[in-house]
C-alpha positions in Angstrom: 0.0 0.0 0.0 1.4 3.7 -0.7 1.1 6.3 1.8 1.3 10.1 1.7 5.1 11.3 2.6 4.3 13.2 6.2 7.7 13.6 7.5 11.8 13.5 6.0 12.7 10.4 7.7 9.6 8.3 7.0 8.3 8.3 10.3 4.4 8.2 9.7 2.9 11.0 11.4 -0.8 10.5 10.1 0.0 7.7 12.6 1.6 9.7 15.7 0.5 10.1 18.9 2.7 13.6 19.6 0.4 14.7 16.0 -2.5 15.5 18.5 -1.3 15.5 22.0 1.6 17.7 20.9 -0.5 19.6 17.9 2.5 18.3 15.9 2.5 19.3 12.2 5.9 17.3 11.7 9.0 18.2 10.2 8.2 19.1 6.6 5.0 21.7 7.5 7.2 22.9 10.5 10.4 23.7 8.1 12.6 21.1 9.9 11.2 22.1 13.7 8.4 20.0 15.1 7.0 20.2 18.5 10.6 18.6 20.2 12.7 21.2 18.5 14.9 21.4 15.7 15.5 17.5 14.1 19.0 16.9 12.2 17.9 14.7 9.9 15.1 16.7 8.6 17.4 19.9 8.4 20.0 17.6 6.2 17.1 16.7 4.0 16.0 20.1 3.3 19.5 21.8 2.9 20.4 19.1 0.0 16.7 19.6 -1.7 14.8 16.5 -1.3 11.5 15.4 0.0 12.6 12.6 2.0 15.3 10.7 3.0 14.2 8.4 0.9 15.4 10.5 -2.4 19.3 10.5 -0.9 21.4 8.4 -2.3 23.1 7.8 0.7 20.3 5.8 2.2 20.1 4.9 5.3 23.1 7.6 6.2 24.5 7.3 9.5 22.1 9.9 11.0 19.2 8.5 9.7 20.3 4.5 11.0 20.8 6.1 14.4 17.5 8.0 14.5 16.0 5.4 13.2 17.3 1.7 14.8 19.8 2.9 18.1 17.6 5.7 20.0 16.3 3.1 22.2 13.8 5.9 23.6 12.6 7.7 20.3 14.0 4.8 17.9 11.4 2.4 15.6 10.0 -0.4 16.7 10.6 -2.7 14.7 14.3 -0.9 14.3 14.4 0.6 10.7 11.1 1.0 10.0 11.5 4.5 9.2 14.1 3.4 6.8 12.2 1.4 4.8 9.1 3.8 4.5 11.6 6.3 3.0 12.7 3.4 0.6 8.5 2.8 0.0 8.3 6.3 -0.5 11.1 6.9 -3.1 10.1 3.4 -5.0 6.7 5.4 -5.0 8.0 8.1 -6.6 9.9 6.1 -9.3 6.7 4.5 -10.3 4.7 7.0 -10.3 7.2 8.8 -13.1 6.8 5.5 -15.4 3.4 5.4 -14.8 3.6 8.5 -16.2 6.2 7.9 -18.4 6.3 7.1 -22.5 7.9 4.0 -21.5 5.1 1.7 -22.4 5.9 -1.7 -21.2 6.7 -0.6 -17.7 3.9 2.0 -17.2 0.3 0.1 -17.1 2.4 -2.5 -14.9 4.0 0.4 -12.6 0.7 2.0 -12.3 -1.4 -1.4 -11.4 1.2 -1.6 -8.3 0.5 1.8 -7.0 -3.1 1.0 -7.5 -2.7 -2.0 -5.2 -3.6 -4.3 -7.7 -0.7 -6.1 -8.9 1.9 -8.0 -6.5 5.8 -7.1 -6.2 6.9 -10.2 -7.8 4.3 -9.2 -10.4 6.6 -5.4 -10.8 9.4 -7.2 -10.7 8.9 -9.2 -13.1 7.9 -6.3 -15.6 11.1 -4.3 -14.8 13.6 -7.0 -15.1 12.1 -7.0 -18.7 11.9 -3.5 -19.9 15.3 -3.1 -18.5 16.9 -5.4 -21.0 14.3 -4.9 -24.0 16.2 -3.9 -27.1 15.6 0.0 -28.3 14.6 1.1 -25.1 16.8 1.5 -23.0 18.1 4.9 -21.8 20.8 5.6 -19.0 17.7 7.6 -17.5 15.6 4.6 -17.8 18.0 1.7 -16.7 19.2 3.8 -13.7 15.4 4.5 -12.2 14.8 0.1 -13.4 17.7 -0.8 -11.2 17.0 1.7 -8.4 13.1 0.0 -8.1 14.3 -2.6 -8.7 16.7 -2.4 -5.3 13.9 -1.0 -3.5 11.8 -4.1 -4.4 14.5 -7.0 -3.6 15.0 -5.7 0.1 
């Protein structure tokens, strides 16, 4: 299932407790500063221009793993569950572009997946071959099949 990107580091605020109790708008409505104060990894996000963490290609940086799977007060539970909604998110955002995309043999496929109605193996299956069709390949194209293709092995 896709969800709406609420926060840098994938932490799911439609989901929060502090979102009510704290009136909490979360990092990306609060610049960075939610109700706790001033957050490093969101202010790392937004100085280097992307949405979410997800979008780095440093992902999970060191920040993010520590926010994420050592704070044992504030940390996920499970551990890294923050880190793999930013990964959901940003394979989210690849699909969306080829559903979008004049890449015809990926996009009804990519778009059935965001609609919930196809399964990963399904995607999968679909990118491992428009990646190697003949014609069709563009370093654009290839680099966005292996990155959701990453995203969907992990």
């Amino acid at each position: 299932m896709m969800t709406s990107i609420t926060s840098r580091c994938g932490l799911r605020c439609d989901v929060c407790s502090f979102r009510e109790s704290c009136n909490c708008g979360g990092c990306i409505a609060t610049a960075g500063v939610p109700f706790h104060g001033e957050c490093i990894v969101a202010k790392c996000c937004q100085s280097r221009g992307y949405l979410h963490c997800g979008e780095c290609p440093e992902l999970p940086c060191r920040q993010l793993y520590a926010y994420s799977c050592e704070d044992k007060e504030h940390g996920d539970n499970p551990p890294g569950a923050r880190i793999e909604q930013c990964r959901r998110w940003a394979l989210q955002g690849i699909l969306r572009k080829f559903a979008q995309s004049d890449w015809k043999s990926i996009a009804a496929p990519a778009q059935a997946y965001l609609d919930g109605q196809s399964s990963p193996e399904t995607l999968i299956k679909a990118l491992s071959q428009a990646d190697h069709e003949d014609g069709f390949c563009s370093s654009e194209f290839d680099a966005l099949c292996r990155k959701a293709l990453g995203f969907l092995k992990k």
